[in-house]
N, C-alpha and C positions, 0 to 999 in steps of 0.2 A: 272558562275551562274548555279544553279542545274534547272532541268526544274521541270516545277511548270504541274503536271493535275489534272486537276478542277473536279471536282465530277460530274457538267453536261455540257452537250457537244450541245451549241445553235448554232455552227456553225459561228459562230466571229472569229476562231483564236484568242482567250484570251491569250490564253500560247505564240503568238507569243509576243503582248501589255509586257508582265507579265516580259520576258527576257531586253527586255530595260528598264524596269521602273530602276530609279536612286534608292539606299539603304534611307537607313530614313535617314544616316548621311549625305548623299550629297544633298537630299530635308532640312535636318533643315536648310543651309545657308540660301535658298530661303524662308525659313519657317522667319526666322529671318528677314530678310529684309523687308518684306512685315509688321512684326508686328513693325519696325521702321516706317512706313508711315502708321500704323494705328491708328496714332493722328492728328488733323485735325494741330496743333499748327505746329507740325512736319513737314506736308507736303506745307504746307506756307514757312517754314523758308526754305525748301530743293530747292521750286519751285525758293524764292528770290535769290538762292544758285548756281542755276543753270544759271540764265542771270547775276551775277556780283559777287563781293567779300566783303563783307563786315563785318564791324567789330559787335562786341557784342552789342556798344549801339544803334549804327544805326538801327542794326537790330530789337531791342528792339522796336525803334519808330515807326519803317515799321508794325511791327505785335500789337505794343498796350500792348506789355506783361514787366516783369519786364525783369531787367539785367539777376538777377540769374534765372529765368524761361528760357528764350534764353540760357542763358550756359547749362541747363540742356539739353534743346533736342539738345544743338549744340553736347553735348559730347555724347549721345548716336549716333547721327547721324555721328561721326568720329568714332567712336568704330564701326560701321557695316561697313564702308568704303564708307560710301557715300561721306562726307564732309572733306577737309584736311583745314590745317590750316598752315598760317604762321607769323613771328612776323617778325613784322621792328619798333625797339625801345622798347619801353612800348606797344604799340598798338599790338595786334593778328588777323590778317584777317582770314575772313574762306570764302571758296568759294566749288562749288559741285567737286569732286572728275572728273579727267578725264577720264574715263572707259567704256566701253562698257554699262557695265551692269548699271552705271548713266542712260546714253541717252538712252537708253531702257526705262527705269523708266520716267526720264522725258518725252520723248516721250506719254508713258503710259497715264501720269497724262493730258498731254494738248491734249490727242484725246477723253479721257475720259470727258470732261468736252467742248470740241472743241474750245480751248481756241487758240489765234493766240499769238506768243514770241513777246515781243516789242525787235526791233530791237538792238542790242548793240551797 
């Protein structure tokens, strides 16, 4: 990375900050995820997602919304990788993805709010 100098000089070490910052293309992932859990409907279905698996219509009566409302945040919500999904027969479970950057997130969300997990 070229070194960056700032026109004035506060005495921070900016240009040390300035060498690590990530490109915009490696912040849009995080840019993207964050605007996936910027719908209140989203981060309900991610939270239910995250203690168990379940399917569309379940999930539909947990959160009060329709079928096709739930398939909608489900599929964005597997398009950023939070949520995968799997079929046994005609039925599709979908449950939170297992990855670091989930339980980070969920973490996130239940210290924000100081919410305790019910037990699985």
């Amino acid at each position: 990375m070229e070194k960056h100098h700032l026109p004035h000089d506060h005495g921070q070490k900016s240009e040390n900050i300035l060498e690590r910052l990530p490109s915009p293309e490696e912040l849009s992932a995080v840019s993207e995820i964050f605007r996936q859990l910027g719908d209140v409907s989203r981060i309900r279905i991610f939270w239910i997602l995250c203690h168990c698996e379940e399917c569309v219509i379940n999930l539909s009566a947990m959160v009060d919304m329709s079928s096709p409302a739930v398939s909608h945040h489900l599929k964005q919500l597997k398009t950023s990788g939070l949520v995968i999904s799997r079929r046994d027969g005609k039925e599709v479970y979908y449950k939170a993805a297992d990855t670091e950057q989930v339980k980070i997130l969920h973490r996130m969300i239940e210290d924000m709010l100081a919410m305790r997990c019910p037990t699985k």
